[in-house]
N, C-alpha and C positions, 0 to 999 in steps of 0.2 A: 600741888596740882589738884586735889581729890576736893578739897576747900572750894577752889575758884570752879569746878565742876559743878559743883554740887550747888553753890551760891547764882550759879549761871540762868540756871533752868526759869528761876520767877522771873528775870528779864529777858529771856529772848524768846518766851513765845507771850504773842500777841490776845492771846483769846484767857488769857489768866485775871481772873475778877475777883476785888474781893468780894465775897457774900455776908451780908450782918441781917438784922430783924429776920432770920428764918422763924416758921412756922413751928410749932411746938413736934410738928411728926417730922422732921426732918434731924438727920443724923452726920450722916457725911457730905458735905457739897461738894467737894474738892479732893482727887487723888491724884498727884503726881510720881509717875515711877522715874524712877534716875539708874542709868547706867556709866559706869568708870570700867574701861577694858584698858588694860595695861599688857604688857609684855618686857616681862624683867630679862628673858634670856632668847629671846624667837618667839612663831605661832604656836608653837607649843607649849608656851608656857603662859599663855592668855591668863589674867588674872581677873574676875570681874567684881568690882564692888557696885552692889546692888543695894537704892534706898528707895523706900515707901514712905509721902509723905500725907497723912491724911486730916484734911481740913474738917471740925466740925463746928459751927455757926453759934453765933451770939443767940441765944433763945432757942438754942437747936434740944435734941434730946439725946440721953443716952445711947451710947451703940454698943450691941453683942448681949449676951456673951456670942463670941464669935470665934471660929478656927482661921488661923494664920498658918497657911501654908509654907514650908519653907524648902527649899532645894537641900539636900540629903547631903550633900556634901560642904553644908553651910560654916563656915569661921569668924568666931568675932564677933555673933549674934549681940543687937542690943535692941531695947525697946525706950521710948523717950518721947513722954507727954511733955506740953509746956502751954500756957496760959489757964485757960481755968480745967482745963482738962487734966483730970489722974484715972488710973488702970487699977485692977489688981493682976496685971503681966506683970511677972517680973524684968528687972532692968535689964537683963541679960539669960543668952540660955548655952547649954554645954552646945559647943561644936558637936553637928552632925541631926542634932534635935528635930525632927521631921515635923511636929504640926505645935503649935501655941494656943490655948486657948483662953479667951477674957472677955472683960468689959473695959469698954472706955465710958467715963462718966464725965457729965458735960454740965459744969458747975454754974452754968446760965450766960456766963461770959462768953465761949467757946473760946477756939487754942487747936493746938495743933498736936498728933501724934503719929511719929514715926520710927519705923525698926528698917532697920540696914546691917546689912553682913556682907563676907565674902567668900566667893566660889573659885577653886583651880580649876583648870583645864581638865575638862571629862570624868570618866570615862561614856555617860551618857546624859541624858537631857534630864531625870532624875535626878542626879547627882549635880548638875553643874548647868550653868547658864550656855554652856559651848562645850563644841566637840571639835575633835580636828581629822583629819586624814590626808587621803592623795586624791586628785580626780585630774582628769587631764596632762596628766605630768607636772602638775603643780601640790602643793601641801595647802591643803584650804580648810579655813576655821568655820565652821557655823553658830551661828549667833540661834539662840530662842527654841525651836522645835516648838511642834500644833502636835495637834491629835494626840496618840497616843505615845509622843515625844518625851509630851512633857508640855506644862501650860501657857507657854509660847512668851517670847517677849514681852514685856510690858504688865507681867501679871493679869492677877484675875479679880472680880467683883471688888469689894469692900470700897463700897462708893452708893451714892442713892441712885436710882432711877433717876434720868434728867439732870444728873451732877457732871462737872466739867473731868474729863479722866486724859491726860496728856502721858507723854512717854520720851523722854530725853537721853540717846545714847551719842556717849564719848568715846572715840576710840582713837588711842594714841598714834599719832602720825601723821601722815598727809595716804590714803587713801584716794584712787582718783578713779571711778565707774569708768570700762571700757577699756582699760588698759590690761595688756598680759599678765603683767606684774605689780600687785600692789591694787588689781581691780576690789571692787564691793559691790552686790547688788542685791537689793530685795527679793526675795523669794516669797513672800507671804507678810499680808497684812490686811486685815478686818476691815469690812463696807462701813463706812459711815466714820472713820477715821481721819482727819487731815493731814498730809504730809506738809510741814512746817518749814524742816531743813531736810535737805535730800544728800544728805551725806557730803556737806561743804565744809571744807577745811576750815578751821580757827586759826591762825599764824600765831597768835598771841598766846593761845593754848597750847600749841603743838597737836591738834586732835581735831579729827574727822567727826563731824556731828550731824545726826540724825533724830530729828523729832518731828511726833505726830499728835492729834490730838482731836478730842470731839469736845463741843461743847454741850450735851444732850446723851448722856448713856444711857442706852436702852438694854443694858443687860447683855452686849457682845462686846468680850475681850477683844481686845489690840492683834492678840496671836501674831508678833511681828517678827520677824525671820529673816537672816541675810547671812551672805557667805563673803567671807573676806581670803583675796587668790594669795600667796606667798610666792615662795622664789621655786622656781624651777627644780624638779627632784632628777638625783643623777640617775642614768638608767643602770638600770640592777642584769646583769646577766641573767638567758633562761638558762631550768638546768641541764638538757643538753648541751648549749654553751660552755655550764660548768665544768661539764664529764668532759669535755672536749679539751678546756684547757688542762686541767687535772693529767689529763695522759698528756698533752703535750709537755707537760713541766716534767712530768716523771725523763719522758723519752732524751730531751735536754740534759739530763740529772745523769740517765744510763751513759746518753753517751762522752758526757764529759770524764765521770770515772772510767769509763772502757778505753779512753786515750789515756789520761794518765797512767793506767795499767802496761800498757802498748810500751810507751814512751822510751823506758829504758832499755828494751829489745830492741829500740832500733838505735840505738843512742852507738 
């Protein structure tokens, strides 16, 4: 599944070009972020594999050295040039590694260089590409986090001014906007972005997809953000409730041993 995700993204959005003869000052044209959200056991257990794919041009120039931010709770980190493009990033970093720093060197031909890893479920936007909770009587997952969350959906920079920066999320299921159960809805996403697919089922996937995109970055991130509703949470007694039942079990308790006590006196 994570194959056919990932292979998805260059054909189904429409505003993807390829770029050749760049300009000598030109470094990245092309960022696409990809997301895979899975659920091995419930929304609690939201899995996201997250991939950055960065285009840089036939005649283009080196890019970096530069910091590569990563989500603190990252697994499976790898890093991966391929056409005339090499690093000195190493191919891989220890789970949990918080920033990378390199160059990407762009051997005239250009090529392509991407790093992808994977995040659990929470405990905050730090850590993890999603959180979960309760709201409404529901268990609802959040996707992305702005501000001081955490750097929102779709990542940040590492792209040129004016390069094309798209954003592809998968998310296993059939998801349907407006419904109690199983609802999705954006809560945050950056001016100047296009929505592409607005969270339309794949049948052939099995997965709800969401992409946006600009053709023209001007230096503001995607910051894109949505909450996915789960199943209905059972209600929890308050604890006067509790104390309430608590002496009634006792009171039960007393007086079934105080009849048996009885019993034989009157027997």
């Amino acid at each position: 599944m994570k194959r056919l995700l990932c292979g998805t993204l260059l054909g189904s959005l429409a505003i993807l070009t390829q770029i050749t003869g760049a300009s000598a000052d030109s470094f990245v044209t092309q960022r696409d972020s990809t997301y895979s959200i899975t659920f091995p056991s419930g929304l609690d257990s939201a899995t996201t594999q997250y991939t950055v794919t960065m285009t840089l041009p036939s005649g283009g120039s080196n890019y970096g050295p530069t910091d590569y931010n990563l989500k603190t709770g990252n697994q499976g980190t790898t890093f991966t040039p391929s056409g005339d493009v090499t690093t000195n990033i190493p191919s891989s970093a220890p789970a949990g590694t918080p920033l990378v720093n390199g160059t990407l060197f762009n051997g005239g031909g250009g090529g392509t260089f991407s790093f992808s890893y994977t995040t659990a479920n929470g405990p905050d936007f730090t850590h993890s590409w999603t959180t979960s909770g309760v709201a409404g009587g529901h268990n609802v997952l959040q996707f992305g986090g702005t501000g001081g969350q955490g750097f929102g959906g779709g990542g940040s920079n590492l792209v040129d001014i004016g390069g094309i920066f798209t954003v592809e999320v998968f998310i296993q299921g059939k998801w349907t906007p407006g419904t109690a159960t199983g609802d999705v809805y954006l809560t945050n996403i950056a001016s100047g972005y296009n929505i592409v697919s607005d969270f339309e089922y794949n049948s052939s996937l099995d997965a709800t997809v969401f992409s946006a995109s600009t053709g023209s970055y001007d230096g503001t991130n995607p910051s894109i953000a949505f909450n996915l509703v789960g199943d209905q949470v059972s209600a929890v007694p308050e604890p006067s409730t509790w104390a309430m039942m608590v002496i009634g079990f006792c009171g039960v308790g007393f007086m079934t041993y105080h009849r048996r006590r009885q019993a034989p006196l009157a027997a």
